[in-house]
C-alpha positions as CSV (number, residue, x, y, z in Angstrom):
1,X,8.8,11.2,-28.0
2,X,11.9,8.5,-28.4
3,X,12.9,6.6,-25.4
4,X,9.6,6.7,-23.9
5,X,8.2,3.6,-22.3
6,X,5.8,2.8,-19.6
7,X,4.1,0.0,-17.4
8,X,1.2,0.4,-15.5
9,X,1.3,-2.2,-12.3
10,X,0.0,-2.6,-9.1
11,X,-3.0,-4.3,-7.1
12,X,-6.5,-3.4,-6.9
13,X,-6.4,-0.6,-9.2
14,X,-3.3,1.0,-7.3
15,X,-0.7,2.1,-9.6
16,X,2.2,2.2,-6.9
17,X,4.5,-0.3,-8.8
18,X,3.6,1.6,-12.3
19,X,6.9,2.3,-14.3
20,X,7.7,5.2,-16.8
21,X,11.0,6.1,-18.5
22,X,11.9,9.2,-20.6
23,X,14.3,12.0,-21.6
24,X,13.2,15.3,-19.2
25,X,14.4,18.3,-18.8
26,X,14.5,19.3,-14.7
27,X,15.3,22.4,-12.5
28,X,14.8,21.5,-9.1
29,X,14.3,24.9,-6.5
30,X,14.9,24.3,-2.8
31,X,13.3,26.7,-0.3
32,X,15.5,27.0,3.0
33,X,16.0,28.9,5.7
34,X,18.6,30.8,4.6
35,X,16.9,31.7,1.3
36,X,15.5,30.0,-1.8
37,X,18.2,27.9,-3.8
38,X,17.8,27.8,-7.5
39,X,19.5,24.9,-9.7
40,X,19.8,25.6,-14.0
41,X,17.8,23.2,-16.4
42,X,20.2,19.9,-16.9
43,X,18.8,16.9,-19.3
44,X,18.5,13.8,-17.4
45,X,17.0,10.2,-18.4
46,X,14.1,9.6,-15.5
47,X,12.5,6.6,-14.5
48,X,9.7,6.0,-12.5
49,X,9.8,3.1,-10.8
50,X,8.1,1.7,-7.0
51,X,7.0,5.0,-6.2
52,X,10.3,6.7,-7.1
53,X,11.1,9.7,-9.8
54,X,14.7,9.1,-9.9
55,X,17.0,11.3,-12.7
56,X,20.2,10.0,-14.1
57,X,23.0,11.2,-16.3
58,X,21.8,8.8,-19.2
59,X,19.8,5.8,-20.0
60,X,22.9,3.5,-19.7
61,X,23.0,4.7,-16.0
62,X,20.1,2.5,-15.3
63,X,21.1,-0.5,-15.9
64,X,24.2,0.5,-13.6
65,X,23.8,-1.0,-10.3
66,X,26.5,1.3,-9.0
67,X,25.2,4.3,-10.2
68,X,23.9,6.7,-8.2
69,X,20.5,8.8,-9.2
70,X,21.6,12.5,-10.0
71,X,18.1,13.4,-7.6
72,X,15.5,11.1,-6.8
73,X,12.0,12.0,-5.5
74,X,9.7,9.9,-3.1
75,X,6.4,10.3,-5.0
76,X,4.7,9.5,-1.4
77,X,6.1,12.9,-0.3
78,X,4.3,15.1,-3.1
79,X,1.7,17.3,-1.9
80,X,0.9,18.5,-5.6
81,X,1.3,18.2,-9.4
82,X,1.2,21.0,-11.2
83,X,0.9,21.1,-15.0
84,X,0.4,23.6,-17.5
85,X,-2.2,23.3,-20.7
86,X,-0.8,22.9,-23.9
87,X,3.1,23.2,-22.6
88,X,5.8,20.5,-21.8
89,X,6.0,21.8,-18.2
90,X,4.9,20.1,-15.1
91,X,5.9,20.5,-11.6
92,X,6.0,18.1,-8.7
93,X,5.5,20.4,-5.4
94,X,6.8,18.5,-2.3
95,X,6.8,20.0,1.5
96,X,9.8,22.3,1.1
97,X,10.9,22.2,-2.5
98,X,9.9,22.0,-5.9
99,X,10.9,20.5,-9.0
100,X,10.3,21.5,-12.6
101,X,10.2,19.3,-15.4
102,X,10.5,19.4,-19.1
103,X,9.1,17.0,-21.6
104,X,9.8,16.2,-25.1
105,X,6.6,17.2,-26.5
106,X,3.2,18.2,-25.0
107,X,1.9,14.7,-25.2
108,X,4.9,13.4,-23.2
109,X,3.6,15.5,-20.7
110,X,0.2,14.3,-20.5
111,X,1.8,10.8,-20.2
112,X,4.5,11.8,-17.2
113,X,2.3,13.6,-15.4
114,X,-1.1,11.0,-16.2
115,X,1.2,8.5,-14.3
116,X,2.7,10.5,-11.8
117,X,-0.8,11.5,-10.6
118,X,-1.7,8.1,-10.3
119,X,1.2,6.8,-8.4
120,X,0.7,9.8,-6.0
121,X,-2.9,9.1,-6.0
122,X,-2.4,5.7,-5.0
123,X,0.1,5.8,-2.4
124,X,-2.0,8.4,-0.7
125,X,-4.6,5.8,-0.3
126,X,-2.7,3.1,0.4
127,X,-1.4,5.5,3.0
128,X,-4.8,5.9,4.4
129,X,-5.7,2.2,4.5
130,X,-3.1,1.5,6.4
131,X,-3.4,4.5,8.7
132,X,-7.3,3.3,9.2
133,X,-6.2,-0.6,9.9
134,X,-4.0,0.4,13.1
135,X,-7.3,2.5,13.9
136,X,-9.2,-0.4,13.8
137,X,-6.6,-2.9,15.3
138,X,-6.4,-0.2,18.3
139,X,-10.1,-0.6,19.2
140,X,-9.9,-3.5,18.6
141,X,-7.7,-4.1,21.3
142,X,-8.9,-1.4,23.5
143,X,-12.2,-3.6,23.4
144,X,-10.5,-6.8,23.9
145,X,-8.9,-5.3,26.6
146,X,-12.2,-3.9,27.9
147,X,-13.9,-7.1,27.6
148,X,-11.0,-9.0,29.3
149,X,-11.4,-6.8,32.6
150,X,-15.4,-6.8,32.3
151,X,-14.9,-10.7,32.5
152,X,-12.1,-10.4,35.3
153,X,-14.5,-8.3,37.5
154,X,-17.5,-10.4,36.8
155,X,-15.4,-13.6,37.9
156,X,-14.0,-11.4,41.3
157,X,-17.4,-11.1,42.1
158,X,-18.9,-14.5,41.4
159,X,-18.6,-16.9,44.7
160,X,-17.2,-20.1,44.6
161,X,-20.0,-23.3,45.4
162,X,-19.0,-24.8,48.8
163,X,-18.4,-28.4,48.3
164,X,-21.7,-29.7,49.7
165,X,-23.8,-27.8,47.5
C-alpha cells in the first residue's frame, strides 16, 4: 500500500479538513452536450486535502507550490461514491461527470473511499447548517421587523398627555 498516509481532522465530528495521500490510478469521463468524452487510465499521486481530491504528476509535485494539479475535484460537488466489493475500483459521481479511480490494493480502497465518504458526508451537513442558520436569521428578522412596525403602530395610535394632565 506504500505512500499511503492519512489524517482525520475537523470539528465536531466533521471530517472536512481530513487528509489522505496515495498512488491511484484515474479515468475521468465527461458527459457533454456534444457527446460523452472519455480520458485513458494515467497513474497520478492524489491528495486529499480541505475538501479537495486533487491528482498530480508525482509526489514531489506536492510539495511544489507552482505546480498545478493534473484534475482536482471539489468533494462538496459529489452527488455519489460508488465502490465496488472486493475490487480496487471506486467512483466519485459528480453532476455532469464521473471519475474512476484505481487503488493499490483492495484495502486501499476501503481507506480512499472510508474518507472520501466522510468528507462528503460532512460538507453536506455543514452545507445544511449553514443553509438552516440564514433560515433562522431570516425570521428572525422578518419578526424583528414585524415587531418593529407592531410597536410603530401601537405608538401612532397612543395620544400624547396634554400638559395639565
Amino acid at each position: 500500500v506504500g505512500g499511503l498516509g492519512s489524517g482525520l481532522g475537523g470539528f465536531g465530528g466533521f471530517l472536512t479538513s481530513a487528509r489522505h495521500e496515495g498512488t491511484l490510478r484515474v479515468k475521468k469521463t465527461k458527459n457533454q452536450d456534444s457527446g460523452l468524452l472519455l480520458f485513458e487510465w494515467y497513474e497520478a499521486y492524489a491528495l486529499l486535502e480541505k475538501g479537495r481530491l486533487s491528482m498530480y504528476s508525482d509526489k514531489a509535485a506536492i510539495t511544489n507550490d507552482s505546480c498545478i494539479p493534473v484534475m482536482a475535484i471539489d468533494l462538496s460537488q459529489v452527488t455519489a461514491v460508488k465502490a465496488a466489493p472486493d475490487s480496487p475500483d471506486f467512483e466519485l459521481i459528480l453532476p455532469l461527470d464521473k471519475a474512476e479511480f484505481q487503488a493499490t490494493s483492495t484495502e486501499d480502497c476501503v481507506q480512499w473511499v472510508a474518507v472520501i465518504r466522510g468528507v462528503v458526508d460532512s460538507l453536506r451537513i455543514m452545507c445544511n447548517m449553514n443553509h438552516r442558520k440564514s433560515q433562522i436569521g431570516g425570521k428572525l428578522t422578518q419578526a424583528a421587523g414585524a415587531t418593529r412596525s407592531m410597536l410603530e403602530d401601537a405608538a401612532s395610535h397612543v395620544k400624547p398627555k396634554s400638559p395639565d394632565h
